[in-house]
C-alpha positions in Angstrom: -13.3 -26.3 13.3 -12.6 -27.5 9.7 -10.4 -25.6 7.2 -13.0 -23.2 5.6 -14.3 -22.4 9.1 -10.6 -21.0 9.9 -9.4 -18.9 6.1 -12.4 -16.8 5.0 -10.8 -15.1 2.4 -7.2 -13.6 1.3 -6.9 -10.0 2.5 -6.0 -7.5 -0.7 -4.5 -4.3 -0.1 -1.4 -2.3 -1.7 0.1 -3.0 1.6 -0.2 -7.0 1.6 0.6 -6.9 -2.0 4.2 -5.4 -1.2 4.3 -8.6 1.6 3.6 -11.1 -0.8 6.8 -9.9 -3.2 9.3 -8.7 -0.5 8.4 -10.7 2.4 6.7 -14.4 0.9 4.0 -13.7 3.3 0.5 -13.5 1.8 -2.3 -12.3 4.4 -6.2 -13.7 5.2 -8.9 -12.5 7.1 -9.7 -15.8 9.8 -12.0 -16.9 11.9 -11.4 -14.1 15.2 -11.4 -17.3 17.3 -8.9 -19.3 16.0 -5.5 -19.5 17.3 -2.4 -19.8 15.5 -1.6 -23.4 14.9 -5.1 -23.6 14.3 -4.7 -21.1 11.5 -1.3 -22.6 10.2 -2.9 -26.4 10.3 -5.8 -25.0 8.1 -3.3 -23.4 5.6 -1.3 -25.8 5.2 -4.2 -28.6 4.6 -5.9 -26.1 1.9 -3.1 -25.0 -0.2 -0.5 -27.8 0.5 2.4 -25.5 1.7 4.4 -25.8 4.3 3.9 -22.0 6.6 7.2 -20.9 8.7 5.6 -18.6 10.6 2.2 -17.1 11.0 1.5 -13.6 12.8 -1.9 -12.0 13.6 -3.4 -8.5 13.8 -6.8 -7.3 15.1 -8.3 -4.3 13.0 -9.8 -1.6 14.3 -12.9 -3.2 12.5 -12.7 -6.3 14.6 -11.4 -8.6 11.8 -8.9 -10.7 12.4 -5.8 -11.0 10.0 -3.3 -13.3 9.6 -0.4 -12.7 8.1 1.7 -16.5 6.8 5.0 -16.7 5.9 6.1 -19.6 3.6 8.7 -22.1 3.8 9.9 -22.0 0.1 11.1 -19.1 -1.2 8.5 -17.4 -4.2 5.7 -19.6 -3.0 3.9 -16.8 -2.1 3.3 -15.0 -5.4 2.9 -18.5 -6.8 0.0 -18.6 -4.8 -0.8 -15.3 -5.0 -1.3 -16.4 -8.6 -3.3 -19.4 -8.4 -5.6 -18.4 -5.9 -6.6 -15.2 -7.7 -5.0 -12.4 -5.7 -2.7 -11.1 -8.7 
């Protein structure tokens, strides 16, 4: 799987918002069959930031969610920024 295959798009809710200012995680909806080094290789070869940690979450709706923490701190809403989400 390349890249685009793995991050479909950011996932924007008042919840994910709070992440990305408290936490410096900022959340995507994935590819359901990707794993998570998949999913951290991907990010990291996209946006060009190193990810500490990644966590993901099935949604009632079937869509899969990942939730990546970054490295540096305030990276996050950085990318937040640049990407679109704020």
């Amino acid at each position: 799987m390349n890249a685009y295959s793995i991050i479909i798009k950011p996932h924007v809710t008042e919840k994910t918002m709070n992440l990305i200012d408290q936490n410096n995680v900022i959340t995507f909806v994935v590819n359901r069959e990707s794993n998570k080094s998949q999913i951290k290789r991907a990010f990291e070869e996209l946006y060009e930031e190193k990810v500490a940690k990644v966590n993901t979450h099935i949604t009632t709706k079937g869509v899969k969610v990942a939730y990546i923490k970054l490295v540096e701190e305030e990276m996050a809403e950085e990318l937040a920024v640049r990407i679109g989400v704020f």
